[in-house]
N, CA and C atoms as a LAMMPS dump frame, in Angstrom:
ITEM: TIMESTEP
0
ITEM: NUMBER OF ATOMS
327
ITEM: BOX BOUNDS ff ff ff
-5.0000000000000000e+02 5.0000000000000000e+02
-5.0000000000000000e+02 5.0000000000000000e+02
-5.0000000000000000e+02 5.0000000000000000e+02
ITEM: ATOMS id mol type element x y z
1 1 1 N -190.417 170.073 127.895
2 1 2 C -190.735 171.391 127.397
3 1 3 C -191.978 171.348 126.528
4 2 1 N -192.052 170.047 125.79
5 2 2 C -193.038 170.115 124.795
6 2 3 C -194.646 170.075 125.67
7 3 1 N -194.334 169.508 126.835
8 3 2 C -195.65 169.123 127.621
9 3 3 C -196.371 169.836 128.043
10 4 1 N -195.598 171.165 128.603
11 4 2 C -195.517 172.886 129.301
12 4 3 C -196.244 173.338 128.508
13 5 1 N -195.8 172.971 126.988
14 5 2 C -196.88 174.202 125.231
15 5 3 C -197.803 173.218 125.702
16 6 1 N -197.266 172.312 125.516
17 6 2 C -199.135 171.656 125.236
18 6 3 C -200.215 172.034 126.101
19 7 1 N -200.039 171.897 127.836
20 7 2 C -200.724 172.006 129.046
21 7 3 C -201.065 173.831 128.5
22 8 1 N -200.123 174.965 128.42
23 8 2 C -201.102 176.324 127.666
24 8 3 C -201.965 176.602 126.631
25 9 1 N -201.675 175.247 126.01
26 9 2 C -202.635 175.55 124.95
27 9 3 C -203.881 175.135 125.075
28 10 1 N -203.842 173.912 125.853
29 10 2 C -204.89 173.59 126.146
30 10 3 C -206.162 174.705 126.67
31 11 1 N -207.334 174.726 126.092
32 11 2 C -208.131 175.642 126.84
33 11 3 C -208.615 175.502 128.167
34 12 1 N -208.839 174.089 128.414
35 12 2 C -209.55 173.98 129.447
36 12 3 C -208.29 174.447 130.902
37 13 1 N -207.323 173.96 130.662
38 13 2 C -206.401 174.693 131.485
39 13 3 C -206.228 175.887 131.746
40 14 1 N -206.218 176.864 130.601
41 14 2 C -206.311 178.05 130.483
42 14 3 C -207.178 179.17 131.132
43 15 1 N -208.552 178.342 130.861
44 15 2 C -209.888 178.499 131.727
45 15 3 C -209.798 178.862 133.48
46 16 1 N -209.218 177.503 133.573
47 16 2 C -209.234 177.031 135.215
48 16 3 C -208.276 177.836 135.844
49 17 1 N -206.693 178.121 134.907
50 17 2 C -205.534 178.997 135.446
51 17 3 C -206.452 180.38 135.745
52 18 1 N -207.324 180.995 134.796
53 18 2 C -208.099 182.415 135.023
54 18 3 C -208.807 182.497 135.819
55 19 1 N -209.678 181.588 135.814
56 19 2 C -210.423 181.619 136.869
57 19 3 C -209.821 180.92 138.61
58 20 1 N -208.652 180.299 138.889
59 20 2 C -208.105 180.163 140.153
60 20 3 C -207.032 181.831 140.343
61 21 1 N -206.899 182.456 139.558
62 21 2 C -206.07 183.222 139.675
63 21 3 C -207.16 184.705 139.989
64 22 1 N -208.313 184.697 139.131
65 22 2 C -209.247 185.611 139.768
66 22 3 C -209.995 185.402 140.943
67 23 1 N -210.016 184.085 141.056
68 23 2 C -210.508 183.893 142.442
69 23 3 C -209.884 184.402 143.905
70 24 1 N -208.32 183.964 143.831
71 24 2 C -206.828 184.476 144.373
72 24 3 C -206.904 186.056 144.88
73 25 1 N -206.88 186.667 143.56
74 25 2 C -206.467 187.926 143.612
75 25 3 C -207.37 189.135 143.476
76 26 1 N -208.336 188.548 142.255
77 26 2 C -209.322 189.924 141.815
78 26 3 C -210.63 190.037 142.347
79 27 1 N -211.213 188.307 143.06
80 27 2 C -212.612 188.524 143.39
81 27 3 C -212.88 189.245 144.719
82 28 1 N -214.112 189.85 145.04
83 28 2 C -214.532 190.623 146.103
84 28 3 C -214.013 190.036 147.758
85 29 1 N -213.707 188.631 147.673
86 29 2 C -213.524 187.549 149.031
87 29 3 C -212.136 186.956 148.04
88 30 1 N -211.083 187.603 147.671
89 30 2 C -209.811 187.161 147.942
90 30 3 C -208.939 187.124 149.026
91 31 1 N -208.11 186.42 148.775
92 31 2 C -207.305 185.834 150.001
93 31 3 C -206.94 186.89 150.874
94 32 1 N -206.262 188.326 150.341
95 32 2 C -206.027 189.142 151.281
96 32 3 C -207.397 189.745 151.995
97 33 1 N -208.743 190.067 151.327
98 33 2 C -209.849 190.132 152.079
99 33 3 C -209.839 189.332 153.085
100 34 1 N -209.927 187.983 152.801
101 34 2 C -209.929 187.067 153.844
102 34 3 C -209.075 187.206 155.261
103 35 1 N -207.666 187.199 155.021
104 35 2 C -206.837 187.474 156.079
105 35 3 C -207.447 189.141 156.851
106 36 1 N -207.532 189.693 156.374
107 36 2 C -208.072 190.962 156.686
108 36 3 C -209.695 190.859 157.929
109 37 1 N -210.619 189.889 156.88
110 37 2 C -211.298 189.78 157.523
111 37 3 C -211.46 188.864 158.883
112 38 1 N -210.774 187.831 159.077
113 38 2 C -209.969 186.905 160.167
114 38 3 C -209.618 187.752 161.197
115 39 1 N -209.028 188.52 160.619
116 39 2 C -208.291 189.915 161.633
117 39 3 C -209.136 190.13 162.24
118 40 1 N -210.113 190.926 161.591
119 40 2 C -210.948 191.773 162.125
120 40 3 C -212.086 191.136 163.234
121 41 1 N -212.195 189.752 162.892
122 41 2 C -213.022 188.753 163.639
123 41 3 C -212.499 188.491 165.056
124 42 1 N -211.015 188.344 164.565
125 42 2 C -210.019 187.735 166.018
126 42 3 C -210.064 189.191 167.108
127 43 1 N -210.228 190.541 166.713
128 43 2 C -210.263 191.39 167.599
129 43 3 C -211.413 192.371 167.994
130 44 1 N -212.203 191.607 167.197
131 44 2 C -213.498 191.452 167.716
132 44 3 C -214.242 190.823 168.674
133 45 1 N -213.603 189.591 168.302
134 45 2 C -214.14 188.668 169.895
135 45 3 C -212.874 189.254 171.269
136 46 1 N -211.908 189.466 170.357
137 46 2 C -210.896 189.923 171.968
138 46 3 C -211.727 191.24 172.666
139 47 1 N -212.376 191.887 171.962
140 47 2 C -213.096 193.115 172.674
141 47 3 C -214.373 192.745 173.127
142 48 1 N -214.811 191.781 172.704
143 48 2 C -216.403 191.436 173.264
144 48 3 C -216.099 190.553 174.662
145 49 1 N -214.875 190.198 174.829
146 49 2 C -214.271 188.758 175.671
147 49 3 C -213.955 190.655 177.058
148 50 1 N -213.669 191.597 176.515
149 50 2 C -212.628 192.312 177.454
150 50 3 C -213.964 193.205 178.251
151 51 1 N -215.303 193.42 176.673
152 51 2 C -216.317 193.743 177.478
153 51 3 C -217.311 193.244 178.392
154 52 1 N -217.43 191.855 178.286
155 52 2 C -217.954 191.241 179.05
156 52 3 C -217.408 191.15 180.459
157 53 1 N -216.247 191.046 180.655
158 53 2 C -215.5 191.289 182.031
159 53 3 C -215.699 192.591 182.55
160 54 1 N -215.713 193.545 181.908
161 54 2 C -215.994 194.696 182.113
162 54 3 C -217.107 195.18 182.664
163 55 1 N -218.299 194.467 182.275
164 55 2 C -219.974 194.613 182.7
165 55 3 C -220.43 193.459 183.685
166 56 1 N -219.085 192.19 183.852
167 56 2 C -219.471 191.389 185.167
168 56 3 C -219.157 192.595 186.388
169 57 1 N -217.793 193.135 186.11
170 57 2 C -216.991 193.793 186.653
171 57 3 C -218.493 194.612 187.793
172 58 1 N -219.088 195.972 186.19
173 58 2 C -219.855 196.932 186.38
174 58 3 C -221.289 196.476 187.463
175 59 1 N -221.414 194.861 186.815
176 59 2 C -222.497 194.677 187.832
177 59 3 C -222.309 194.289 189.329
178 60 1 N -221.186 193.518 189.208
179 60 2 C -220.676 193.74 190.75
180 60 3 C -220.74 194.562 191.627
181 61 1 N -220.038 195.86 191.28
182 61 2 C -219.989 197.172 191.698
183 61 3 C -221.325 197.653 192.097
184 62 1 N -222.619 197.645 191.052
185 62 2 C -223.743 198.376 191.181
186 62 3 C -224.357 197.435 192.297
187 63 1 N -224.258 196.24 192.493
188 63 2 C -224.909 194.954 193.806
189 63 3 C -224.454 195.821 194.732
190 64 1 N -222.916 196.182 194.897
191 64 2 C -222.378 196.181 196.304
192 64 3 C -223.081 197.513 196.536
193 65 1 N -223.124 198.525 195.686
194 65 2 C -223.347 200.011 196.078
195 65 3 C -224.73 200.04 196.277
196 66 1 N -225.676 198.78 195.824
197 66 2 C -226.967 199.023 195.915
198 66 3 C -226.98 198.672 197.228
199 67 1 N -226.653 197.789 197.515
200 67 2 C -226.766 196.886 199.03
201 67 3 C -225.596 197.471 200.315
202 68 1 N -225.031 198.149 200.35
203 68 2 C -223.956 198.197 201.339
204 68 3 C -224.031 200.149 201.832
205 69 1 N -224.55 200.404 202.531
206 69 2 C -224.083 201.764 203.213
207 69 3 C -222.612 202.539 202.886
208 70 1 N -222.043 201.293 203.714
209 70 2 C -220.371 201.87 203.621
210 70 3 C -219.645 202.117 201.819
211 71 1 N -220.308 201.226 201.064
212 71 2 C -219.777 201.429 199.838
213 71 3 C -220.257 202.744 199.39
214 72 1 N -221.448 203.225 199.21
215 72 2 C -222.086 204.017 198.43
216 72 3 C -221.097 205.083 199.557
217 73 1 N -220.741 205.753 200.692
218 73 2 C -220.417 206.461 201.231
219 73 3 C -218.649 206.456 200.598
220 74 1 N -217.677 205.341 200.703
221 74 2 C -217.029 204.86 200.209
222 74 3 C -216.593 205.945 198.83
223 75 1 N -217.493 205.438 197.836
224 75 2 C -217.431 205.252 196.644
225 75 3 C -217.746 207.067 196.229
226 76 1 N -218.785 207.616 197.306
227 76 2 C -218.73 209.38 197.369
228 76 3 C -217.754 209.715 197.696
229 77 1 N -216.846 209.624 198.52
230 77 2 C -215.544 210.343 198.646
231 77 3 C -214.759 210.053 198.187
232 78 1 N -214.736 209.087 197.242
233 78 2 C -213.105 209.068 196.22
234 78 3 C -213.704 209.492 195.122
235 79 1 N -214.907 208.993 194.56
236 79 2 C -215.41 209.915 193.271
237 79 3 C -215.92 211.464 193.21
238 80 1 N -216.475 212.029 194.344
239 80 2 C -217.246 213.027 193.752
240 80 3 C -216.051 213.955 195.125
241 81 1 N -215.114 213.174 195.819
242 81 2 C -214.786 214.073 196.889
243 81 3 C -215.62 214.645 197.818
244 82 1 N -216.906 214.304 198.596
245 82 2 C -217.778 214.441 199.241
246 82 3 C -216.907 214.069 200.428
247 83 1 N -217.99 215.131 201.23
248 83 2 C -217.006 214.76 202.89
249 83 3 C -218.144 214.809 204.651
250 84 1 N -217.903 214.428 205.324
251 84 2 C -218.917 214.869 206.557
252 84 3 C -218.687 216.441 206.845
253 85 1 N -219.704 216.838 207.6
254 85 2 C -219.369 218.556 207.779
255 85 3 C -217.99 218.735 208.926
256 86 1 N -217.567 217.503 209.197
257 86 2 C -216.625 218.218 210.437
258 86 3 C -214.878 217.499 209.736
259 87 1 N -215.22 217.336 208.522
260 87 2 C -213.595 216.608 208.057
261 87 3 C -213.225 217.41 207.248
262 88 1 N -211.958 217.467 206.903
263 88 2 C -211.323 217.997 206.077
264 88 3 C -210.62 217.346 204.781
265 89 1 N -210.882 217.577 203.826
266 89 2 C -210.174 217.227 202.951
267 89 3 C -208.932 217.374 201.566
268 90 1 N -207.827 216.393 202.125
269 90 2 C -206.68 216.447 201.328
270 90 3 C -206.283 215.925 199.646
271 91 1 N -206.362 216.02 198.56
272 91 2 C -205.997 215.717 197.68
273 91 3 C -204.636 216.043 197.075
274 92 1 N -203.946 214.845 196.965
275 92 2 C -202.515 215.079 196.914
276 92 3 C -202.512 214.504 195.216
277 93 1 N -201.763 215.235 194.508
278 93 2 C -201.096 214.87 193.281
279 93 3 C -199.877 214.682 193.489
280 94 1 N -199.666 213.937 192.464
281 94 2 C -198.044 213.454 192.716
282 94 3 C -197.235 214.325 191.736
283 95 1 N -195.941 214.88 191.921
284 95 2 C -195.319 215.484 190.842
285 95 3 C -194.61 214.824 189.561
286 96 1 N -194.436 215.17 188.535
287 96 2 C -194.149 214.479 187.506
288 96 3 C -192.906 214.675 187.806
289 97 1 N -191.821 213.724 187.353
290 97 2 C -190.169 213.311 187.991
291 97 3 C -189.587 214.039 186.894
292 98 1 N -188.625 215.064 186.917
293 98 2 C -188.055 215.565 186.185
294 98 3 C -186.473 214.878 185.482
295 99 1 N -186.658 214.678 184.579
296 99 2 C -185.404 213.853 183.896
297 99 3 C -183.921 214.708 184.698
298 100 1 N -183.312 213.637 185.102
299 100 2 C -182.13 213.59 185.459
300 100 3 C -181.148 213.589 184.226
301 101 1 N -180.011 215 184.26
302 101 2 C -179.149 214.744 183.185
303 101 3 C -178.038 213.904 183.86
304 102 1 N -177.351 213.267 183.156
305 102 2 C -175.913 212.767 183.557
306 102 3 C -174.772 213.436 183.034
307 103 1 N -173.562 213.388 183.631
308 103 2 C -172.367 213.937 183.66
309 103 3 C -172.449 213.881 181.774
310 104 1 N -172.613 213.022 180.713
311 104 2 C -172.297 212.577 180.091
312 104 3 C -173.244 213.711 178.652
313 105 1 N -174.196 213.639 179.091
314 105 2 C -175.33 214.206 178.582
315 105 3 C -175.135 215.682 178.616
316 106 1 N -175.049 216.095 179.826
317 106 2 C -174.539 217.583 179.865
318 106 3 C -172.904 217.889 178.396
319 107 1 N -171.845 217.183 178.823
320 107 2 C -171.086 217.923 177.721
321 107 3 C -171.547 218.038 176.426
322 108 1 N -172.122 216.907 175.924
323 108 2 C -172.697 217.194 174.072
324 108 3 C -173.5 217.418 173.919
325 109 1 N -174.181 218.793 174.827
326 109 2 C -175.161 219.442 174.522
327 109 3 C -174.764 220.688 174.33
């Protein structure tokens, strides 16, 4: 017990306890900054990793449509719905599924 007073009284301890404890908690790059900023790093590269696939993806696409007839023709009738003058065209939506009640559901309502 006597060692505990002594080690607080000491200044230079005292010093070092304030200053590891402002370092910890109160300075501008404390620990929770830190974790915070880690964060923000780790889903940063996950989005630069998701955009880059994304723009191999985009350049792919723009090769084939630059180079290929059938694509660019392709790629007009599912995007813009473009058609030859003698076809007709169908666009089907699908209906949204209407919730099924059960036997069970119906009485405690």
């Amino acid at each position: 017990m006597d060692r505990i007073i002594a080690l607080f009284k000491n200044k230079y301890f005292l010093v070092s306890l304030a200053f590891v404890v402002w370092m910890l908690f109160f300075d501008r790059n404390d620990l929770f900054s830190q974790y915070e900023y880690r964060q923000q790093v780790q889903k940063l590269r996950s989005e630069k990793e998701f955009y880059a696939l994304e723009t191999g993806q985009v350049k792919k696409d723009l090769q084939e449509l630059s180079t290929k007839q059938a694509t660019i023709e392709k790629y007009a009738r599912e995007k813009y719905l473009m058609k030859k003058p003698d076809e007709d065209i169908f666009v089907i939506i699908p209906e949204e599924k209407k919730e099924e009640k059960s036997f069970f559901s119906s009485l405690f309502e």
